[in-house]
ChimeraX commands (.cxc) that place a marker at each C-alpha (Angstrom):
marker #1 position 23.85,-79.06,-55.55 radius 0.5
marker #1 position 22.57,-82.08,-54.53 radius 0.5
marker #1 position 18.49,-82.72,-55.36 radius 0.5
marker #1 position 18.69,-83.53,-51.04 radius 0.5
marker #1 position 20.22,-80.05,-50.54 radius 0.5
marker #1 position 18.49,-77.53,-52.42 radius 0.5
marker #1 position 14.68,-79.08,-50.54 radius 0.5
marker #1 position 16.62,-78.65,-47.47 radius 0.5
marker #1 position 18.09,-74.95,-48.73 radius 0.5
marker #1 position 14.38,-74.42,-50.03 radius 0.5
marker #1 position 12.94,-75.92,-46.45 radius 0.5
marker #1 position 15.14,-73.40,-44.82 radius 0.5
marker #1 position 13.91,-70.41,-46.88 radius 0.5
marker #1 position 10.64,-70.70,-46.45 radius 0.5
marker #1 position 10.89,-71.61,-42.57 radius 0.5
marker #1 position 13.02,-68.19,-42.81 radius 0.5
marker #1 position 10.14,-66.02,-44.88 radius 0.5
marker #1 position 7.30,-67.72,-42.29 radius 0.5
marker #1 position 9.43,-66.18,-39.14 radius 0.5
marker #1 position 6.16,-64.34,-37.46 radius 0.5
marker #1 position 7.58,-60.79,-37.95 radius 0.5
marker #1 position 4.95,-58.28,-39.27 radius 0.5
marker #1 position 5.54,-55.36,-41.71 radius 0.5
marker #1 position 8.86,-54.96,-43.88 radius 0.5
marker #1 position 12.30,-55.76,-42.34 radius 0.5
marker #1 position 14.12,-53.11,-40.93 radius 0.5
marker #1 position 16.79,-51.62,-42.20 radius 0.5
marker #1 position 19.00,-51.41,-39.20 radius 0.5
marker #1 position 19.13,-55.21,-38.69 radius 0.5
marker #1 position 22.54,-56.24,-38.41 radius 0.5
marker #1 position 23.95,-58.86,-41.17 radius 0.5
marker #1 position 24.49,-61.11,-38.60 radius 0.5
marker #1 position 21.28,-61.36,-36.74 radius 0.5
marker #1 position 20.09,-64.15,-34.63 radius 0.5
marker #1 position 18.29,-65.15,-37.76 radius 0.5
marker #1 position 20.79,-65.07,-40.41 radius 0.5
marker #1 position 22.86,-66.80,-37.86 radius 0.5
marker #1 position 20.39,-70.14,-37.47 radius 0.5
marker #1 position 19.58,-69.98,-41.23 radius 0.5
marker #1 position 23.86,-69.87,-41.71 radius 0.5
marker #1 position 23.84,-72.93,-39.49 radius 0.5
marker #1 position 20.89,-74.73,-40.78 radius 0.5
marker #1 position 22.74,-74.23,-44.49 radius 0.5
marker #1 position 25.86,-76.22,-43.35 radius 0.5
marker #1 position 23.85,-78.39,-41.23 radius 0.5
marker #1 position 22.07,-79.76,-44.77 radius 0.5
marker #1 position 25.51,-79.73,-46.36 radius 0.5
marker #1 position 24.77,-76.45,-48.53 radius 0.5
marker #1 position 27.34,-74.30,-47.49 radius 0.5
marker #1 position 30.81,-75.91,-46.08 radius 0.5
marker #1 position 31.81,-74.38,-42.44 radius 0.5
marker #1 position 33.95,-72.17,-42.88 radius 0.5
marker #1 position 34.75,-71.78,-38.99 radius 0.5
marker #1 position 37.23,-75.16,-39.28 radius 0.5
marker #1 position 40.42,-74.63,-38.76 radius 0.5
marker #1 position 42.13,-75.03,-42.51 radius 0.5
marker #1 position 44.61,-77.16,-41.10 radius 0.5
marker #1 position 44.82,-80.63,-42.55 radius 0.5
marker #1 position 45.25,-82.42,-45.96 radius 0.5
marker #1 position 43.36,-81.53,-49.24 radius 0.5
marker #1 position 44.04,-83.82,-52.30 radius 0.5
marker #1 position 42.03,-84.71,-55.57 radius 0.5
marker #1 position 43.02,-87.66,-57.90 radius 0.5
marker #1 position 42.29,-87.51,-61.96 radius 0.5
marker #1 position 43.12,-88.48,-65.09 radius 0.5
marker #1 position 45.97,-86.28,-65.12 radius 0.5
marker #1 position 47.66,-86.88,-62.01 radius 0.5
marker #1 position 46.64,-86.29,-58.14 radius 0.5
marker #1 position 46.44,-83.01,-56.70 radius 0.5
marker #1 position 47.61,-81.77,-52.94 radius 0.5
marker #1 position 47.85,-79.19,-50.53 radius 0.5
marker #1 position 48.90,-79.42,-47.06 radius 0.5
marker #1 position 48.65,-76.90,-44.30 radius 0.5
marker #1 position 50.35,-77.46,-40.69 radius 0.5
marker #1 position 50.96,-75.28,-37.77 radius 0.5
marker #1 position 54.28,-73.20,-38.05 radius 0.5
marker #1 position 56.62,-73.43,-35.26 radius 0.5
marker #1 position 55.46,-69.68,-34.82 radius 0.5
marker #1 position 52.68,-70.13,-32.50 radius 0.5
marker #1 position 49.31,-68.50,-34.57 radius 0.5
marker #1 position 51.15,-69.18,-37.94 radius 0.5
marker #1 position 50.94,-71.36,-40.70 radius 0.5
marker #1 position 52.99,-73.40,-43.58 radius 0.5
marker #1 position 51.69,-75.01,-46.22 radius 0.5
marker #1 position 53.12,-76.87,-49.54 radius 0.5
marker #1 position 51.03,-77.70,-52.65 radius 0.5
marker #1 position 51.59,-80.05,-55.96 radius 0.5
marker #1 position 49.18,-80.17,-59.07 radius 0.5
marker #1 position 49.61,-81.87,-61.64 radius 0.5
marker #1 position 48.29,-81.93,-65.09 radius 0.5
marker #1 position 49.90,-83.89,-67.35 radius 0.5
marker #1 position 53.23,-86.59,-66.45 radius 0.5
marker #1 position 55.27,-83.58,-67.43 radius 0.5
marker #1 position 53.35,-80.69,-66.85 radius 0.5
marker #1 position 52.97,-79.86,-63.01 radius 0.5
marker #1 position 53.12,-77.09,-60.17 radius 0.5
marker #1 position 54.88,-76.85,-56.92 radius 0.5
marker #1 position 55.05,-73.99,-54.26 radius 0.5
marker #1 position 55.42,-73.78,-50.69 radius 0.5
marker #1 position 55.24,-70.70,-48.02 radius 0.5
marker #1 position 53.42,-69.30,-45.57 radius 0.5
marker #1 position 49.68,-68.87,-44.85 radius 0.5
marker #1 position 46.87,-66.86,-43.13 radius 0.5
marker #1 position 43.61,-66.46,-42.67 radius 0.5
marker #1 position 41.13,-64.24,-43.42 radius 0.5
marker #1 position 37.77,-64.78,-42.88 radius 0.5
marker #1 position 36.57,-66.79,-45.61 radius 0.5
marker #1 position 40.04,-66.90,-47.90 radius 0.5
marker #1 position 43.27,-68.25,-47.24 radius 0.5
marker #1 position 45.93,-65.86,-48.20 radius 0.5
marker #1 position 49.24,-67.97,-49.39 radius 0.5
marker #1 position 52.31,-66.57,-49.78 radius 0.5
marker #1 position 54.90,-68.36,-51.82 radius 0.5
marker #1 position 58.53,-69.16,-50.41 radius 0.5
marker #1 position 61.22,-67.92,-53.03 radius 0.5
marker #1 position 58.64,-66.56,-55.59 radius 0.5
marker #1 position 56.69,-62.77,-55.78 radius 0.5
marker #1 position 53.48,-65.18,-56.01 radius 0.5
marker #1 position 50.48,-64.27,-53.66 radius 0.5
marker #1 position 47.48,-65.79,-53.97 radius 0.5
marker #1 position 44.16,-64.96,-51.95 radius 0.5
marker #1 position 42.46,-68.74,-52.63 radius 0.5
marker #1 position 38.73,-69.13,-51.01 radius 0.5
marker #1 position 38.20,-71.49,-48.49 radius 0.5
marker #1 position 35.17,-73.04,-47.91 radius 0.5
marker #1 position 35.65,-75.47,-44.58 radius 0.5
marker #1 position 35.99,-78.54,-46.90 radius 0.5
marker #1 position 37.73,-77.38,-50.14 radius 0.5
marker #1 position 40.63,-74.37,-50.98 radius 0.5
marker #1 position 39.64,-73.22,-54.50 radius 0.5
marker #1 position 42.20,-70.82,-55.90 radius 0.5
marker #1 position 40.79,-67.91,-58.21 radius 0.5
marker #1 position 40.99,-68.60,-61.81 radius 0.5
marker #1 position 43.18,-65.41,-62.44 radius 0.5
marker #1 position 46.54,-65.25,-60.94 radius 0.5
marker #1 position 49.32,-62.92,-60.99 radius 0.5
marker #1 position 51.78,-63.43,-63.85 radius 0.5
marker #1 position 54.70,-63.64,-60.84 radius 0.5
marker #1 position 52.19,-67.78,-59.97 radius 0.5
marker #1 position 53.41,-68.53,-63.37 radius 0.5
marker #1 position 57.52,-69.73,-62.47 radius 0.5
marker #1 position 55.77,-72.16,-59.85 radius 0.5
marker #1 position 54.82,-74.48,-63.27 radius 0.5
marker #1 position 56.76,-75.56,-65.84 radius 0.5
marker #1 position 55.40,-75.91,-69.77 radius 0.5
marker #1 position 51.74,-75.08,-69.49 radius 0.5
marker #1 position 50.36,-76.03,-65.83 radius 0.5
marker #1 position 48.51,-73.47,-64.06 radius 0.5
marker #1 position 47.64,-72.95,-61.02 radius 0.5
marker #1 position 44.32,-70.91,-62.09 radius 0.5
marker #1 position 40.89,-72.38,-61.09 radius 0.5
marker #1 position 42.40,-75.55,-59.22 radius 0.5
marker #1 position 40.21,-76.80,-56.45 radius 0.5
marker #1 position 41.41,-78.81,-53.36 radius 0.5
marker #1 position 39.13,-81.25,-51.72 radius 0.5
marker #1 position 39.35,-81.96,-47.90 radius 0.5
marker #1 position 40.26,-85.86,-46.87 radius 0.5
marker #1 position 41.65,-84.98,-43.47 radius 0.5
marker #1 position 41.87,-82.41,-40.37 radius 0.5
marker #1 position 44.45,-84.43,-39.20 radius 0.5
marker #1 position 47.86,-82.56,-38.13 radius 0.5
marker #1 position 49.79,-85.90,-38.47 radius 0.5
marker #1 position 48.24,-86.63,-41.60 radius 0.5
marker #1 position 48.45,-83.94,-43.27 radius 0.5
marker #1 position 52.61,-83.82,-42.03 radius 0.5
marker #1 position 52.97,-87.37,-43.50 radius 0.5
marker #1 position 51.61,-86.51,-46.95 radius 0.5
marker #1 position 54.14,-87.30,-49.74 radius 0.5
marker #1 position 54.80,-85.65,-53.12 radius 0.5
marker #1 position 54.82,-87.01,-56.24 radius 0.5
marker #1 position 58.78,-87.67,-55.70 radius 0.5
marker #1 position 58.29,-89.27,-52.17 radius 0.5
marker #1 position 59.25,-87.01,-50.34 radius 0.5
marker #1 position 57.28,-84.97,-47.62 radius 0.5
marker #1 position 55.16,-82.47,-49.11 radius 0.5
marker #1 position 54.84,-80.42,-45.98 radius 0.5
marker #1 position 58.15,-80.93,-43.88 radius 0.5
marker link #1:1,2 radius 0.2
marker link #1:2,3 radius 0.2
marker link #1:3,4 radius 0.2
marker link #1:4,5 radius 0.2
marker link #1:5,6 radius 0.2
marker link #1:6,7 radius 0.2
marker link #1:7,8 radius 0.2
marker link #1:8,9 radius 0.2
marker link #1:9,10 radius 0.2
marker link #1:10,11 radius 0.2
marker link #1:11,12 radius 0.2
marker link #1:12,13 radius 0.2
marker link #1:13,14 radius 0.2
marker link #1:14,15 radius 0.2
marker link #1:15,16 radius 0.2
marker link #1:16,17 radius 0.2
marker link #1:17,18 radius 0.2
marker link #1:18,19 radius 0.2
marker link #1:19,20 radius 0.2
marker link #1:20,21 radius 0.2
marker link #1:21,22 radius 0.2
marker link #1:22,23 radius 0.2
marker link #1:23,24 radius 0.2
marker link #1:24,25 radius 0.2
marker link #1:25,26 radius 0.2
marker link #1:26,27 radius 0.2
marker link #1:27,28 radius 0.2
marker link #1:28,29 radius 0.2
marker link #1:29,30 radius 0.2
marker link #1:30,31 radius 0.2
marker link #1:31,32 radius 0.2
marker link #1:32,33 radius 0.2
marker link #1:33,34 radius 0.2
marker link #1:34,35 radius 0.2
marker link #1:35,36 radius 0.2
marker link #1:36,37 radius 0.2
marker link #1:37,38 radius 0.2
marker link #1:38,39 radius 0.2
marker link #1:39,40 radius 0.2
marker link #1:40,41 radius 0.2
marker link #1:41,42 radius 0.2
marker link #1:42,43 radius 0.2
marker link #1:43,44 radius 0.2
marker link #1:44,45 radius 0.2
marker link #1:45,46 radius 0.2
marker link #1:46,47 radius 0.2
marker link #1:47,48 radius 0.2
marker link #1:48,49 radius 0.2
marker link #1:49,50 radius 0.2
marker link #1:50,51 radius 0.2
marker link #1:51,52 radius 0.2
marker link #1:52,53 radius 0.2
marker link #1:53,54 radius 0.2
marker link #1:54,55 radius 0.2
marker link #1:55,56 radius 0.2
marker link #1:56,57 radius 0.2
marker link #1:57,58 radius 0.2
marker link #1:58,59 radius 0.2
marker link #1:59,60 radius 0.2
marker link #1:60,61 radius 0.2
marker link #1:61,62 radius 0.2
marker link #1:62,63 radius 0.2
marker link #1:63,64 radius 0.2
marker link #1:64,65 radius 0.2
marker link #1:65,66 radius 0.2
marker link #1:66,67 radius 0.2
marker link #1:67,68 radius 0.2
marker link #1:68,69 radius 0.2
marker link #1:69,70 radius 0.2
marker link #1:70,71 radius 0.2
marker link #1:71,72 radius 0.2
marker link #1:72,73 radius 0.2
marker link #1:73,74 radius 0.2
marker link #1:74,75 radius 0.2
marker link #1:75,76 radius 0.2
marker link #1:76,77 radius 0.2
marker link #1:77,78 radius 0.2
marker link #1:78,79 radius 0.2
marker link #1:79,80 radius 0.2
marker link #1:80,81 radius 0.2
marker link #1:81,82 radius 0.2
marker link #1:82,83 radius 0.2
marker link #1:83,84 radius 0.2
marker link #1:84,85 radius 0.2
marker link #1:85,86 radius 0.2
marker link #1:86,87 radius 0.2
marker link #1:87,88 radius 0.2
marker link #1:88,89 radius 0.2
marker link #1:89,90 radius 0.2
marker link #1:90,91 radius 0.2
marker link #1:91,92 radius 0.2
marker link #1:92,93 radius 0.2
marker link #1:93,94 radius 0.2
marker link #1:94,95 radius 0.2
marker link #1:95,96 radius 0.2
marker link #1:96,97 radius 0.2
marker link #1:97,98 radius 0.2
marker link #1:98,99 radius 0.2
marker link #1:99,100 radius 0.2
marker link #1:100,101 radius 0.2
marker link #1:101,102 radius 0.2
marker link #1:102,103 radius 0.2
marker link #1:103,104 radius 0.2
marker link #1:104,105 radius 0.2
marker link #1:105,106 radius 0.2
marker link #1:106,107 radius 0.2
marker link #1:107,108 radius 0.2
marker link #1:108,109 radius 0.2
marker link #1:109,110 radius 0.2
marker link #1:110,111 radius 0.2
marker link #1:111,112 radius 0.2
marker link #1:112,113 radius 0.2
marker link #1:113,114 radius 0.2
marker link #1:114,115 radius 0.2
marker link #1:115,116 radius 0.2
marker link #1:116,117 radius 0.2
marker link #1:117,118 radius 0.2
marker link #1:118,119 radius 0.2
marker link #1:119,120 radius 0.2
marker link #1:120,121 radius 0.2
marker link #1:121,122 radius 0.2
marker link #1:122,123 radius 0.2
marker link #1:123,124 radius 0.2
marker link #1:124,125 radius 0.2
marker link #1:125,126 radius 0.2
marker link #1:126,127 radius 0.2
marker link #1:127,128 radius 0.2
marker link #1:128,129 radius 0.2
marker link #1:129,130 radius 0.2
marker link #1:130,131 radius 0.2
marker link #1:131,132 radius 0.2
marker link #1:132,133 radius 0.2
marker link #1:133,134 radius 0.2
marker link #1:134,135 radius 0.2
marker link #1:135,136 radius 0.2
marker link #1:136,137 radius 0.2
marker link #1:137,138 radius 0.2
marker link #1:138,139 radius 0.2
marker link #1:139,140 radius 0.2
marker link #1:140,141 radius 0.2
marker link #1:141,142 radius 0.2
marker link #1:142,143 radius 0.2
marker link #1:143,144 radius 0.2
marker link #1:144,145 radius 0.2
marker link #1:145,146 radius 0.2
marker link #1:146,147 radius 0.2
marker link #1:147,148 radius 0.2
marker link #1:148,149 radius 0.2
marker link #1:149,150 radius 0.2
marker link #1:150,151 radius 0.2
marker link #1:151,152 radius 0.2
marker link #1:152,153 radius 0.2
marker link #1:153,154 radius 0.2
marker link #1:154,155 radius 0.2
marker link #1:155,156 radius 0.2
marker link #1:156,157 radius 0.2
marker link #1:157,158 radius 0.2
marker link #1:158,159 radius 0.2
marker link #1:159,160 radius 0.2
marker link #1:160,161 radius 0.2
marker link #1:161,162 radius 0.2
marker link #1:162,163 radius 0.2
marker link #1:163,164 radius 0.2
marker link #1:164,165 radius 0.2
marker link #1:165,166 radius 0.2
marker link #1:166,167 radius 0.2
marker link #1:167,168 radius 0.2
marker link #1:168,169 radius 0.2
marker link #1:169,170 radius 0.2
marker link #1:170,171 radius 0.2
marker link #1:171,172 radius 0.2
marker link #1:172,173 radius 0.2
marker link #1:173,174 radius 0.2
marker link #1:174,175 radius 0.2
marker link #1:175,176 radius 0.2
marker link #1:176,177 radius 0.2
view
């Protein structure tokens, strides 16, 4: 967290505690109260929290030392339903590769794999898809020689339909097609 975002976070907490309400909270309040909401909103406003209420569609893709990571989700031609295709790499000859169908719910993206037993209930956080770092031993035939899927983390760079449908894999070929 940013030096920026945890005054603002720290701005926002004490604007919450100095709200004007005398005597405890009660207990009834609902999670989701007027309150929590502008706090919720004030938090992504700042850049603490990511908004979560974006559509996941797009392109998410992270370049390092070992190779360049992507995910792309598109609309299915099921109206409502979603595809999405995925490379990481970690290594020139260690890598990962898996396809399928998505949902959402709420906060997590469930994927499930074309061709493989794989599920995998990844969080999504507006601007990144992190995918737990335990997985099912079924994730494992999506890698060859030691990649994992476990723990990876995909970054935003577009909301774009058309970009995100133009994305290539690491053989050229359309990663989402």
């Amino acid at each position: 967290m940013t030096r920026r975002a945890a005054a603002a976070l720290a701005l926002i907490l004490l604007a919450s505690a100095c709200g004007g309400q005398q005597g405890a909270p009660v207990k009834d309040d609902p999670p989701s109260s007027p309150a929590a909401s502008a706090l919720e909103q004030a938090a992504r406003d700042a850049g603490v929290v990511g908004d979560t209420s974006a559509s996941p569609i797009g392109l998410y893709r992270s370049r390092h030392e070992s190779g360049l990571d992507s995910l792309c989700i598109v609309p299915a031609e099921e109206p409502g339903k979603m595809r999405f295709a995925l490379e990481a790499a970690f290594g020139e000859q260690s890598e990962c590769h898996g396809r399928g169908s998505l949902r959402r719910s709420g906060e997590r993206l469930v994927m499930n794999f074309d061709r493989s037993a794989c599920l995998i209930v990844a969080g999504y956080e507006g601007d990144r898809v992190v995918i737990p770092g335990a997985l099912d031993v079924e994730c494992a035939g999506l890698c060859n020689k030691r990649g994992s899927l476990e723990g990876v983390s995909f970054p935003r760079v577009s909301r774009e339909v058309g970009v995100a449908r133009d994305a290539r894999g690491k053989d050229g070929e359309q990663l989402c097609s």
